[in-house]
C-alpha positions in Angstrom: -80.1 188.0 -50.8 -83.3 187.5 -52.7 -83.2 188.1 -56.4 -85.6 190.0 -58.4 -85.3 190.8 -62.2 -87.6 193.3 -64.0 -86.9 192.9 -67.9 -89.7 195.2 -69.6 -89.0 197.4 -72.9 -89.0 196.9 -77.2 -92.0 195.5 -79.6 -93.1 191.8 -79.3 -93.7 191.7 -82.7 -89.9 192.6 -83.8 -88.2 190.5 -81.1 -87.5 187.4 -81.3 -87.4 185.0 -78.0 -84.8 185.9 -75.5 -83.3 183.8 -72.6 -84.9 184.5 -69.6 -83.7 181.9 -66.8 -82.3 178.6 -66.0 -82.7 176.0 -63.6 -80.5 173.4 -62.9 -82.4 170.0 -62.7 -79.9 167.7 -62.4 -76.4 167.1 -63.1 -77.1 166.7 -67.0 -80.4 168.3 -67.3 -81.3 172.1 -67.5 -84.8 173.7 -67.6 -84.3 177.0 -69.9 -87.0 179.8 -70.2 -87.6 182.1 -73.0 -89.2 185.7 -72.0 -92.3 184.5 -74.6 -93.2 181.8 -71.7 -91.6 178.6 -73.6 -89.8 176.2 -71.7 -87.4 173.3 -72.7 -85.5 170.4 -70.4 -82.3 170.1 -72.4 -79.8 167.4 -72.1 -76.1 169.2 -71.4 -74.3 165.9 -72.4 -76.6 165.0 -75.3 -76.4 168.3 -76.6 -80.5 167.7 -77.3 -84.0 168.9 -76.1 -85.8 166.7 -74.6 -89.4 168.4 -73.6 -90.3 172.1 -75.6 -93.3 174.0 -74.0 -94.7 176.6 -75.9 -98.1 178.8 -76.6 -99.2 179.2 -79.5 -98.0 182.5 -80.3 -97.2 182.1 -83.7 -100.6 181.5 -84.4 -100.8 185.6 -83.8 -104.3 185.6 -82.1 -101.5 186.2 -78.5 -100.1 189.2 -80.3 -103.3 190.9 -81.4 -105.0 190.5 -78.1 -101.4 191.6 -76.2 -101.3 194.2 -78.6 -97.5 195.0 -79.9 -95.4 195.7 -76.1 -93.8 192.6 -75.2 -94.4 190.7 -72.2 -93.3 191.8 -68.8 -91.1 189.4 -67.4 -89.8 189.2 -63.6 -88.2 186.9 -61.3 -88.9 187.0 -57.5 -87.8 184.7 -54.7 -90.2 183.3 -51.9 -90.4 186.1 -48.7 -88.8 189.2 -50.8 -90.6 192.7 -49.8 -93.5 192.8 -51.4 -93.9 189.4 -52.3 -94.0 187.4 -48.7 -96.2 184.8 -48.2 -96.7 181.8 -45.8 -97.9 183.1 -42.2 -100.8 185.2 -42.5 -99.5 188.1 -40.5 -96.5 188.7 -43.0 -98.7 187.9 -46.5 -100.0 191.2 -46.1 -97.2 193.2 -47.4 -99.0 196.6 -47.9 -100.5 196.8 -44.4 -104.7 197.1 -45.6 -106.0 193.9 -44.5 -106.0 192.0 -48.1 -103.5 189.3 -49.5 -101.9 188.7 -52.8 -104.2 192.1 -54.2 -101.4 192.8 -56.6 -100.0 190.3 -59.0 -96.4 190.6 -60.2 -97.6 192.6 -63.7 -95.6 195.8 -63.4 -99.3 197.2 -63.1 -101.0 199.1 -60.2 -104.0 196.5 -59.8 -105.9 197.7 -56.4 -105.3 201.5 -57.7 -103.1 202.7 -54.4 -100.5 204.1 -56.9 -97.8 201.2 -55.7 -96.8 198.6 -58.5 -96.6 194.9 -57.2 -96.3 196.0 -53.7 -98.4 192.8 -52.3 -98.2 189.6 -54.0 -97.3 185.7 -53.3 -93.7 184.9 -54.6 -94.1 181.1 -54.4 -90.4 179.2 -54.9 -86.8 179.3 -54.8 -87.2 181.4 -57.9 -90.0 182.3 -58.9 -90.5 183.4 -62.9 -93.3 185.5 -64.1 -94.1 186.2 -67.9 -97.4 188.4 -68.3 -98.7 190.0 -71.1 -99.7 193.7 -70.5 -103.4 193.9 -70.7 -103.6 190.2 -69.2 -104.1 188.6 -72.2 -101.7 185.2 -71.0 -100.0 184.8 -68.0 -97.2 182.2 -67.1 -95.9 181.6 -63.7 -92.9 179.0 -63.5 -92.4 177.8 -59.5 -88.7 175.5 -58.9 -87.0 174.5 -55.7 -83.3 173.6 -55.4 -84.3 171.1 -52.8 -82.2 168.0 -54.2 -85.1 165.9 -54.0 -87.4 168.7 -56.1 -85.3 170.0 -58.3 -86.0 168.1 -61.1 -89.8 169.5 -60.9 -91.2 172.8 -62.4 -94.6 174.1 -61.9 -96.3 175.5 -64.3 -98.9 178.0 -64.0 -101.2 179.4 -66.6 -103.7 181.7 -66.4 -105.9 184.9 -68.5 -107.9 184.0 -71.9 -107.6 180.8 -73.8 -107.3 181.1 -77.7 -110.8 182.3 -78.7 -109.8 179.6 -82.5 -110.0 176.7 -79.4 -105.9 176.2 -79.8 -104.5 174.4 -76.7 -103.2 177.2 -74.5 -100.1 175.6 -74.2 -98.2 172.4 -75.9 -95.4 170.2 -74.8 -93.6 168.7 -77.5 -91.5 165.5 -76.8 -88.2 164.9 -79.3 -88.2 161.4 -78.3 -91.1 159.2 -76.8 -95.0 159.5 -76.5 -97.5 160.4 -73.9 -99.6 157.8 -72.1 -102.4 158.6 -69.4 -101.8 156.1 -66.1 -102.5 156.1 -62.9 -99.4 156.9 -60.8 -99.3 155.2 -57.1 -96.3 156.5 -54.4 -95.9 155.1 -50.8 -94.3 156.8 -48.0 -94.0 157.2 -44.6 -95.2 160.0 -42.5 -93.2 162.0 -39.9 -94.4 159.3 -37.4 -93.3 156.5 -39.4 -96.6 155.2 -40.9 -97.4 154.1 -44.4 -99.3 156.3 -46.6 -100.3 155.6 -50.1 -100.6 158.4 -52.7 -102.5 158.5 -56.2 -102.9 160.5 -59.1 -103.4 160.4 -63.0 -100.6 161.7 -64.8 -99.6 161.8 -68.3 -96.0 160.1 -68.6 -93.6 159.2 -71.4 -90.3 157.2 -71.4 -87.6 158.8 -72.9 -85.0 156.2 -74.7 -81.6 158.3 -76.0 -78.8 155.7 -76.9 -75.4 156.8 -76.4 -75.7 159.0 -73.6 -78.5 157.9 -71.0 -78.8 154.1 -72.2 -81.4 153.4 -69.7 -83.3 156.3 -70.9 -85.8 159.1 -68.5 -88.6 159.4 -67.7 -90.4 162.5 -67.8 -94.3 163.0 -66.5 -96.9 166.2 -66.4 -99.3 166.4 -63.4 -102.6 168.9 -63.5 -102.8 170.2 -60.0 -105.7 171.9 -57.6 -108.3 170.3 -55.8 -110.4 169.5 -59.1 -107.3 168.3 -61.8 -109.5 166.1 -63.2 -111.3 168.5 -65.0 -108.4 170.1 -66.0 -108.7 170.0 -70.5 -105.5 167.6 -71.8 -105.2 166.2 -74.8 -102.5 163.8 -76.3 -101.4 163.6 -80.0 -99.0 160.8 -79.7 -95.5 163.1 -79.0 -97.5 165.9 -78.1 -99.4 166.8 -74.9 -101.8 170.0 -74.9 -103.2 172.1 -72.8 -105.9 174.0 -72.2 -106.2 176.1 -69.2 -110.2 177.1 -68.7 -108.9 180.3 -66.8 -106.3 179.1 -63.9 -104.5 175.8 -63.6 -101.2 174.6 -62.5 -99.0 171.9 -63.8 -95.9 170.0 -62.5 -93.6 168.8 -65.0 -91.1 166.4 -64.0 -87.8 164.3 -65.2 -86.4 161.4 -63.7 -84.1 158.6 -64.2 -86.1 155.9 -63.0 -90.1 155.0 -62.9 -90.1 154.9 -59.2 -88.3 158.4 -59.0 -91.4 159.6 -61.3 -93.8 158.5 -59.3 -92.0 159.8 -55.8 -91.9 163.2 -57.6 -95.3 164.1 -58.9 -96.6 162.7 -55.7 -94.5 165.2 -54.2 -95.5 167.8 -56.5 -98.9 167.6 -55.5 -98.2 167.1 -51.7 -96.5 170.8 -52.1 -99.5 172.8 -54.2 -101.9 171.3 -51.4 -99.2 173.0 -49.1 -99.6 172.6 -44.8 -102.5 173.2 -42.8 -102.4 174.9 -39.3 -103.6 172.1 -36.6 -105.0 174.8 -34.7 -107.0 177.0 -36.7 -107.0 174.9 -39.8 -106.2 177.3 -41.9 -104.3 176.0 -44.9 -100.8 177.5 -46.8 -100.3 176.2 -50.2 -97.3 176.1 -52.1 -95.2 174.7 -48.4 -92.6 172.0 -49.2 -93.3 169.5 -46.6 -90.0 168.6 -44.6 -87.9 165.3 -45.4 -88.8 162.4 -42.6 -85.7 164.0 -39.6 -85.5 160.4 -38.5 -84.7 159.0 -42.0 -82.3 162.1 -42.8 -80.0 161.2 -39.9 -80.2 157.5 -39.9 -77.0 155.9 -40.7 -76.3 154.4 -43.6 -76.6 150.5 -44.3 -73.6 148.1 -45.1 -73.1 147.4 -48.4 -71.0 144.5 -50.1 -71.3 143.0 -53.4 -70.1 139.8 -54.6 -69.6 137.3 -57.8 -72.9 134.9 -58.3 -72.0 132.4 -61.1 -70.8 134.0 -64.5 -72.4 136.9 -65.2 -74.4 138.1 -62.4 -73.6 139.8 -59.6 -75.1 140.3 -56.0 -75.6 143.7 -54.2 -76.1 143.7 -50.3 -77.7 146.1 -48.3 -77.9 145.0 -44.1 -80.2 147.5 -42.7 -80.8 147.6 -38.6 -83.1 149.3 -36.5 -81.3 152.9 -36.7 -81.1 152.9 -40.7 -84.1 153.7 -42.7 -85.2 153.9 -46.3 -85.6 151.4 -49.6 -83.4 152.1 -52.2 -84.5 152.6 -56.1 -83.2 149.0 -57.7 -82.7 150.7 -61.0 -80.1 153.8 -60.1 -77.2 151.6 -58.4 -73.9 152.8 -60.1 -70.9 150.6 -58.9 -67.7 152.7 -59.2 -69.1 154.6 -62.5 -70.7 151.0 -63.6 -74.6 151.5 -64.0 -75.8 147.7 -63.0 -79.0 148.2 -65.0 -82.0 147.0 -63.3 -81.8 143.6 -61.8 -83.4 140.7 -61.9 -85.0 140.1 -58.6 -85.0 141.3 -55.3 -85.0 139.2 -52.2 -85.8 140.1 -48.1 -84.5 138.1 -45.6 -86.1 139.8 -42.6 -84.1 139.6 -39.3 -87.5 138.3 -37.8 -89.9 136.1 -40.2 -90.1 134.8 -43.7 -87.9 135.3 -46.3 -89.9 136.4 -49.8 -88.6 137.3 -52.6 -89.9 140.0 -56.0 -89.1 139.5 -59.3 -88.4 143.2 -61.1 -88.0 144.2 -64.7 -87.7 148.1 -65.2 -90.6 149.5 -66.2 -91.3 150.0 -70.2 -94.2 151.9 -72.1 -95.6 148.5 -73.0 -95.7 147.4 -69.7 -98.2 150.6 -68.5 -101.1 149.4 -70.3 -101.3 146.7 -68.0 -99.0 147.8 -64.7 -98.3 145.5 -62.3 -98.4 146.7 -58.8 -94.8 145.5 -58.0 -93.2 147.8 -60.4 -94.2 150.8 -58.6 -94.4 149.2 -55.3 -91.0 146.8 -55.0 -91.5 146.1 -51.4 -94.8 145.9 -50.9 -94.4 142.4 -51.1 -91.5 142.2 -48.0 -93.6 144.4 -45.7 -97.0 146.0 -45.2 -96.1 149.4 -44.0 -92.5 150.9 -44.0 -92.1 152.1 -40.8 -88.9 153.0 -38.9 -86.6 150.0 -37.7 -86.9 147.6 -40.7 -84.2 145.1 -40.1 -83.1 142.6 -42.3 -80.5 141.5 -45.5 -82.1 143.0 -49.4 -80.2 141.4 -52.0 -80.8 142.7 -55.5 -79.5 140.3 -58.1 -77.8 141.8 -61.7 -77.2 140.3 -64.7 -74.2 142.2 -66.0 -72.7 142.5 -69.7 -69.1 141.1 -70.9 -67.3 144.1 -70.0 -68.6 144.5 -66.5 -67.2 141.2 -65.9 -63.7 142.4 -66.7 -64.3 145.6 -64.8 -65.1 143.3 -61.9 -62.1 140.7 -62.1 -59.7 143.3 -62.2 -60.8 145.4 -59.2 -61.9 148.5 -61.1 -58.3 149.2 -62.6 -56.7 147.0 -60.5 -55.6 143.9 -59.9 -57.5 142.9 -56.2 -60.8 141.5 -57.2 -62.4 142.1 -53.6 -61.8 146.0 -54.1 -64.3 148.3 -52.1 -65.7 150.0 -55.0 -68.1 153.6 -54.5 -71.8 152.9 -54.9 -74.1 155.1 -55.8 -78.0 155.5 -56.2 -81.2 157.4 -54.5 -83.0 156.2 -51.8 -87.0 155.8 -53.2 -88.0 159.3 -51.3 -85.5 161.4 -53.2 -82.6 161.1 -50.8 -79.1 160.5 -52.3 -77.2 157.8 -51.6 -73.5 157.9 -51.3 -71.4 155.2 -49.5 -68.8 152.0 -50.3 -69.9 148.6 -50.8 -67.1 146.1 -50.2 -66.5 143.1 -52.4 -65.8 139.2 -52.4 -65.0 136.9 -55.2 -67.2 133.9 -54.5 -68.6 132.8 -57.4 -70.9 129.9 -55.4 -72.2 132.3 -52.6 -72.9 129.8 -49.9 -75.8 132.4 -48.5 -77.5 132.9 -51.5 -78.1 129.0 -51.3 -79.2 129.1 -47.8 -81.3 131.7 -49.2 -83.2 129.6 -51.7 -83.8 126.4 -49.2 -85.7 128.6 -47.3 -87.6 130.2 -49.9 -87.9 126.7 -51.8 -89.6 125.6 -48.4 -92.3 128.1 -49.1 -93.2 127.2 -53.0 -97.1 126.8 -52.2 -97.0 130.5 -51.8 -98.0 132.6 -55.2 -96.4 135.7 -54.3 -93.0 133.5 -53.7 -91.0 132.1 -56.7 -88.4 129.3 -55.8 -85.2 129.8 -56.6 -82.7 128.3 -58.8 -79.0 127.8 -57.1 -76.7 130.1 -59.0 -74.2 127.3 -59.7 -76.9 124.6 -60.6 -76.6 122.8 -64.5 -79.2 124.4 -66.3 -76.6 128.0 -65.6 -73.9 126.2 -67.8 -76.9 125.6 -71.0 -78.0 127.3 -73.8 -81.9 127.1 -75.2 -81.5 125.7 -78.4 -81.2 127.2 -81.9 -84.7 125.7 -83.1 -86.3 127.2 -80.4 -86.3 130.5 -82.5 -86.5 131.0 -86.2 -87.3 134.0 -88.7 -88.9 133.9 -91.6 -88.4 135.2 -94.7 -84.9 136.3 -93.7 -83.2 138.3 -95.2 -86.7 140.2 -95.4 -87.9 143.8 -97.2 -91.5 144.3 -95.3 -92.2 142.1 -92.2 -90.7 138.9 -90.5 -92.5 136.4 -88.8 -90.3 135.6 -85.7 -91.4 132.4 -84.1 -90.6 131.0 -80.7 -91.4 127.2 -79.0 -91.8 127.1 -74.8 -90.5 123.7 -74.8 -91.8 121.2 -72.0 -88.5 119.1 -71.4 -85.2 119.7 -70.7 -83.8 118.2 -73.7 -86.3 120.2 -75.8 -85.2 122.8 -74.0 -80.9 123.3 -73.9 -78.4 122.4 -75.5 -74.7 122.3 -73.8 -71.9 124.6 -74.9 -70.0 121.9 -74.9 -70.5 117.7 -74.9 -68.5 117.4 -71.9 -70.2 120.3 -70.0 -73.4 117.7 -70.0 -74.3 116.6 -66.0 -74.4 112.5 -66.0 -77.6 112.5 -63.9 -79.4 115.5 -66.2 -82.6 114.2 -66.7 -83.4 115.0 -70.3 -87.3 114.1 -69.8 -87.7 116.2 -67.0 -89.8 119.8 -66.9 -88.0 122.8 -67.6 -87.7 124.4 -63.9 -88.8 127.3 -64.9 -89.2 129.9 -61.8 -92.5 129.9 -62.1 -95.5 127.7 -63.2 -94.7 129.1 -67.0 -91.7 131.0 -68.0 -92.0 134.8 -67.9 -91.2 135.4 -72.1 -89.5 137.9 -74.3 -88.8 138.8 -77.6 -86.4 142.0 -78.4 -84.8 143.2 -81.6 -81.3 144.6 -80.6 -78.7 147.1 -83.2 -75.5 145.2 -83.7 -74.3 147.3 -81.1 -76.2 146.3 -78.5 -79.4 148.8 -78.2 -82.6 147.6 -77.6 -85.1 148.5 -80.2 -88.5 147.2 -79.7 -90.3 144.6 -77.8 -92.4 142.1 -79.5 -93.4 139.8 -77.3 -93.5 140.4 -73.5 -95.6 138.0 -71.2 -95.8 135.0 -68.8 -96.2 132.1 -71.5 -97.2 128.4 -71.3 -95.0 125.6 -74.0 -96.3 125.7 -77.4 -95.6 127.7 -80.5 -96.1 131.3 -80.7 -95.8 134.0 -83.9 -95.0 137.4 -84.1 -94.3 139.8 -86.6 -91.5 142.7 -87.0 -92.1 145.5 -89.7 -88.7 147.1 -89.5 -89.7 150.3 -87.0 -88.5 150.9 -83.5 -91.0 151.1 -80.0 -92.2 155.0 -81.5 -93.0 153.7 -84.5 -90.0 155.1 -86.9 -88.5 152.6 -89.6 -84.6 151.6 -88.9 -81.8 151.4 -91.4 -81.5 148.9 -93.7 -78.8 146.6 -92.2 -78.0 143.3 -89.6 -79.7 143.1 -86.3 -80.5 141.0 -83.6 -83.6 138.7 -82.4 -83.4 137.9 -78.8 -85.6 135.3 -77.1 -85.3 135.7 -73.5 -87.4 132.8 -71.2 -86.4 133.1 -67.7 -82.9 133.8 -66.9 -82.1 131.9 -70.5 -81.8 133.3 -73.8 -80.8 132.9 -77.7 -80.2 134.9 -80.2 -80.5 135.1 -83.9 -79.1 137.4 -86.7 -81.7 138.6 -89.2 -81.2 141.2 -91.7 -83.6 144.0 -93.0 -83.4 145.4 -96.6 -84.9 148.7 -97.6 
């Protein structure tokens, strides 16, 4: 049954804000709205806010220009009586020829003596918050469509603040807004690629304890002119200013790929469908999930042991199973594996290739690289139906997922077939087993890397190093990082050396771990040409706090300096942390200690 809700009665000025609605995002995520027209996405196992939307009201130009009723509020689900929209022979609820003549205001607009007898209810649930007199007017849009439901839509319309205040301000606890351009691409119902683009205004939002991998959230201006649309960032805060009518999409996801996929989406549903025939178009349409990619069946997983540490995820997809999955959301039997380290494609038919990922950081959007929003790109052209072939995704995993693994989960059989889950990259959930073998020198991964060895002289290929090769059992030397002064009160000057040999380079956890034939003169073999360098600053317990250094770097000496404050800019506790210099798939670490 469709649900309507009609809230109108007391002073604006005496109340305070009430609860209005809620909408389930996801699992841990709710979107709450307040009958004054804020909005907040709070964080159920956090216990925080992470997004607050508000007008200005407080300002109290809104309360002398809505004078001293409070807002009508309503809530109205898409095709109710009154409120149908879609096919032009049923958007004209009152029966005299015009559409959507009558807002949802509890006012008689077109003077027939009817209140809100022909409007568009747009959404699932559709939430309406409109001064009387028309002074502001908010419309919220949300789907339950798993795929959508972590979007709201945000409509604003009637006068902006005659002071020139923003209309309307979202407020980020954690994080800070940048402008980039956002890139998504799909399939179409026939199985052809298409590429989407727009500008959005994203943030990454980093919460230890809880989400360790953090969310990100982004906001979208919609309609066919959004670049016009008046936005301004302060840092944390994002403002906006209306000009009259203009619709937002606000959305919250756990990965950079999943952002992208959904304000893509977003703006695929305000543009709506358009009638072949007449050409007539319907906004506001959800277009339908890809049928052939909804029934598909599901690809074979397995996962096995690659050398200590790592682990190797397999996906075998055949003709009659569709879809890339997002690398960052695999959770193994409750383990999150993190984003890995590379991806590799071993076609059924042609060349094996092969992408090395990192999960997408705020430092990295100033200078994107395609790969992080398109993965595999690089393996084929267009993603059409019947991709056949082996993805392995490689993870580095952490002390305790080693034990996890060894044991079999909390057992005692370390080829247990453990539950994996993740999303597919068009929004789809993905549920299944993935069964597992101890072999801890994976005899395909090294048929793997001849083949992709054989293909060096190709740039967008990076050879491989066998898993179980002697570099894997070194350590980068000591020297090759220092930190000066240390303990320190203002800044440190963290320096790094790219060595050129393999004796500059490692040094053995143990004298008898040393290979007789190591060539100690030799080149580093680094994956690439140079090896892809970083520097982090860690908590004792493990939390990544800011990046200092984070680029593809030739041998030599290089400085950089660490004042004490995380990635936003706030200073840390006095206290022990950790300086981690990361070159390739090798790393050291330092202790340095900051004093207030």
């Amino acid at each position: 049954m469709p649900l309507v809700l009609l809230l109108c009665c007391g002073a604006f000025a005496e109340t305070a804000e009430k609860p209005l609605h809620t909408y389930r995002a996801s699992s841990d995520v709710q979107i709450r709205l307040l009958d004054t027209g804020a909005l907040s996405f709070f964080d159920t196992a956090a216990g925080q806010e992470l997004l607050v939307g508000r007008a200005p009201t407080e300002s109290g130009w809104a309360q002398r220009a809505w004078g001293a009723e409070e807002p009508f509020t309503a809530m109205a689900a898409a095709g109710i009586t009154g409120g149908r929209r879609g096919d032009l022979s049923r958007a004209d609820d009152d029966g005299d020829g015009l559409f959507d003549e009558d807002p949802l205001d509890g006012r008689d607009n077109d003077g027939d003596g009817r209140i809100d007898e022909d409007f568009a209810a747009i959404s699932d649930a559709m939430v309406v918050v409109d001064a009387h007199g028309g002074a502001q007017r908010f419309e919220f849009y949300h789907w339950a469509y798993p795929h959508l439901a972590s979007a709201l839509f945000l409509r604003l319309s009637g006068q902006s603040d005659p002071a020139g205040r923003p209309d309307y301000s979202l407020q980020l606890s954690l994080g800070s807004w940048q402008e980039v351009p956002v890139v998504h691409r799909r399939h179409n119902l026939a199985g052809h690629s298409q590429t989407e683009h727009c500008r959005a205004y994203v943030a990454k939002l980093d919460y230890p304890g809880v989400h360790e991998d953090g969310r990100w959230i982004g906001v979208v201006p919609l309609g066919t002119d959004p670049g016009s649309s008046a936005v301004r960032i302060q840092r944390d805060q994002l403002n906006l200013l209306h000009g009259g009518d203009r619709t937002y999409a606000i959305c919250i996801a756990d990965s950079w790929l999943q952002l992208n996929r959904l304000l893509c989406d977003a703006a695929r549903v305000e543009r709506g469908v358009t009638d072949p025939v007449s050409g007539n178009r319907t906004a506001w349409i959800v277009p339908p999930p890809c049928p052939i990619c909804c029934r598909a069946a599901v690809p074979t997983f397995t996962w096995s042991r690659a050398g200590e540490g790592e682990l190797l995820l397999r996906m075998v997809t055949t003709e009659k199973s569709y879809g890339w999955p997002d690398p960052d959301l695999f959770v193994l039997n409750d383990l999150p594996l993190g984003s890995p380290l590379d991806l590799f494609w071993r076609p059924t038919e042609g060349e094996a290739k092969r992408v090395r990922w990192t999960a997408m950081t705020p430092a990295l959007l100033v200078d994107p690289v395609a790969e992080l929003s398109d993965p595999y790109g690089v393996f084929v052209a267009s993603p059409d139906h019947g991709v056949s072939g082996e993805l392995t995704l490689r993870f580095s995993l952490p002390d305790q997922a080693e034990l996890f693994l060894d044991s079999g989960g909390n057992g005692t059989d370390p080829n247990s077939t453990f539950e994996l889950k993740g999303r597919w990259l068009d929004g789809r959930v993905l549920r299944t087993a993935a069964a597992g073998s101890y072999r801890p020198a994976d005899p395909e991964i090294r048929a793997h890397n001849e083949v992709l060895a054989d293909r060096e002289n190709q740039t967008q290929l990076i050879p491989v190093r066998d898993p179980d090769a002697e570099p894997s059992r070194l350590t980068l030397a000591e020297n090759l990082l220092s930190g000066f002064p240390n303990p320190f009160r203002e800044s440190i000057q963290v320096q790094f050396h790219v060595p050129q040999t393999v004796g500059e380079a490692f040094e053995p956890n143990d004298e008898e771990e040393i290979p007789v034939d190591l060539d100690l003169y030799a080149p580093v073999p680094w994956e690439h040409e140079a090896p892809f360098v970083t520097v982090k600053i860690y908590r004792i317990n493990g939390q990544e706090l800011v990046t200092l250094f984070e680029d593809w770097q030739s041998d030599g000496d290089v400085a950089v300096h660490w004042d004490g404050t995380d990635s936003y800019g706030r200073p840390v506790a006095s206290g022990p942390y950790f300086c981690k210099l990361q070159m390739d798939d090798w790393s050291v670490t330092r202790r340095i200690i900051y004093l207030r």
